[in-house]
N, C-alpha and C positions, 0 to 999 in steps of 0.2 A: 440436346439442350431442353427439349421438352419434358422430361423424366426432373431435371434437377430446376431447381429455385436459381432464379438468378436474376442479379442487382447490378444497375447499371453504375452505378457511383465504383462498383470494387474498380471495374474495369477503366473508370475513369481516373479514380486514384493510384492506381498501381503502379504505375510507371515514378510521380513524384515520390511515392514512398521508397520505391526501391532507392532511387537516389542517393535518401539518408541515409537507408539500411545499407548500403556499399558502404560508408564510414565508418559502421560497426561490426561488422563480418567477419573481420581478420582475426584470427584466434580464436575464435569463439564456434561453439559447434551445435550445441543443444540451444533449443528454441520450443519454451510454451505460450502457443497464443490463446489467450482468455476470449472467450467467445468469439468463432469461429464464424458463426452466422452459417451464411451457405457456402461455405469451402470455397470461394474462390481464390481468395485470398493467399491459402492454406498452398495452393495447387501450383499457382503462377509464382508465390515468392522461392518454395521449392523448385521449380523447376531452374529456375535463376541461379539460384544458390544452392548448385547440390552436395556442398560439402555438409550442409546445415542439415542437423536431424530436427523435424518439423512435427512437434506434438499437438494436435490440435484439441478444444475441449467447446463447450458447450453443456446449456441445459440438455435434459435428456432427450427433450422434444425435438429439438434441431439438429440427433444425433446421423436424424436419417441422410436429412442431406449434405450435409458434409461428407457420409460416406460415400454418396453418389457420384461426387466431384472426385473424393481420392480414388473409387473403382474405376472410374474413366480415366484419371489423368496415367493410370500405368507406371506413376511412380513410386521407388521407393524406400523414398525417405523424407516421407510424409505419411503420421499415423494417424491411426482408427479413434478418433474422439475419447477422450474421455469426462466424466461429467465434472462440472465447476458450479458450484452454489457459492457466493460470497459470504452469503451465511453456513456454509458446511464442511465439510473434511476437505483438505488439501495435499495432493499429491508429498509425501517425505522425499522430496526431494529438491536439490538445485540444481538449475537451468543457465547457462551461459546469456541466453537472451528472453526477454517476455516481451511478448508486444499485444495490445488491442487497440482496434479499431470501430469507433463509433457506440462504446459502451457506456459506458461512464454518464451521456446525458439520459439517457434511458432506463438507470438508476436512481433509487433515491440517495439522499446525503447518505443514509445510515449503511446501505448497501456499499455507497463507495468508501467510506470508513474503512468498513471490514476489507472489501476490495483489497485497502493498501497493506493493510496487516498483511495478511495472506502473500498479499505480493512480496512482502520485505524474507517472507520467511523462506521463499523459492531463489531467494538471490544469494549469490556469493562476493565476494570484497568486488570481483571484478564483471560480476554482471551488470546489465542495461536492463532497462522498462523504456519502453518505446510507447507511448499513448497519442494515435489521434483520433483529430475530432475538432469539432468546435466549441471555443472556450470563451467566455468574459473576461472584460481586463477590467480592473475599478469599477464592475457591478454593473458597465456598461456593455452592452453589444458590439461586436468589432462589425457590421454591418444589418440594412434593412432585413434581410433576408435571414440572416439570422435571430433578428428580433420575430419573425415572422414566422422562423421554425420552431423557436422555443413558444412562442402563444400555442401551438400545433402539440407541441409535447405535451403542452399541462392539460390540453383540452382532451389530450388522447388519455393521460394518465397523470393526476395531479401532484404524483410522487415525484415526475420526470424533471428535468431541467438540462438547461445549459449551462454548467456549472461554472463558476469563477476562480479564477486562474490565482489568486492570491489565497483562497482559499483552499483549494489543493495542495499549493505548497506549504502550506502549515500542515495540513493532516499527514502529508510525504515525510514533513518533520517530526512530525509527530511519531511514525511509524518508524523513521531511522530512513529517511530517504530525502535526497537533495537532488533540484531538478537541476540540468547543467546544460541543456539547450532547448530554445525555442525558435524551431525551424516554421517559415511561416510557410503555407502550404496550397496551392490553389481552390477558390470555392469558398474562402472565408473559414479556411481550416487551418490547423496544427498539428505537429506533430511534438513531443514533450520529447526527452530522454531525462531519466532518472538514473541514477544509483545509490550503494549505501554511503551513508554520510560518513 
């Protein structure tokens, strides 16, 4: 554990995510998760589900440790990073499932614009987008604490935010995607599910 990065919140959330992800699983095989972070994520939902082929991506900065999680965990069918710029080239291909976790506020608007385009373009009639995270409903905070993280965001970087949940789903409209649940999550979190409209 000392070799690899590691973030208490994956370990915290994993278990409610997996949850959801049990309702989407069935038929479906391929999975790109858009920023990876430190693999942990990448490692534990693979090993759960090991029918699931598990693409993992990232800027290139964070490609190292993500490998370091997939070289230990010994599995596989879970792969080697590859790089994802919202603003830059995207894999030609379709994915049965995309999911990220905790991206999105750490983006600007215009990054997650592009985000959704990209996304729309990795999906097929019958894939899912899986996004959690912490969201605004009516431009208000769903609690203190997230009012208290997003001060924390902008102070860290004034691009960042907590974005609003009304406004995602117009840009998801915007890109040819409709969100079709909102599973609420522990920690003052969400988890979205999208697909094509």
């Amino acid at each position: 554990m000392l070799n690899k990065p590691y973030a208490e919140s994956c370990d915290q959330n994993r278990e409610p995510i997996q949850q959801v992800f049990e309702q989407f699983v069935d038929g479906r095989k391929t999975v790109l998760e858009i920023g990876s972070g430190t693999g942990q994520h990448a490692v534990y939902f693979s090993a759960q589900f090991a029918d699931l082929l598990w693409q993992t991506s990232d800027l290139i900065e964070n490609h190292s440790a993500i490998q370091a999680w997939i070289d230990d965990s010994g599995l596989n069918n879970v792969y080697s990073p590859i790089e994802l710029d919202s603003r830059g080239d995207w894999p030609d291909q379709q994915y049965d499932l995309l999911y990220s976790a905790n991206t999105v506020h750490i983006m600007s608007s215009g990054a997650v614009e592009q985000l959704f385009k990209k996304i729309t373009g990795c999906m097929h009639e019958n894939s899912v987008f899986l996004l959690y995270g912490p969201f605004n409903y009516d431009g208000l905070y769903t609690s203190e604490s997230n009012a208290r993280f997003d001060q924390w965001l902008k102070q860290r970087d004034s691009s960042s935010s907590i974005k609003n949940f009304n406004w995602l789903k117009d840009i998801g409209h915007q890109s040819g995607l409709k969100c079709i649940h909102d599973f609420e999550m522990p920690a003052n979190n969400k988890l979205l599910v999208w697909r094509k409209d």
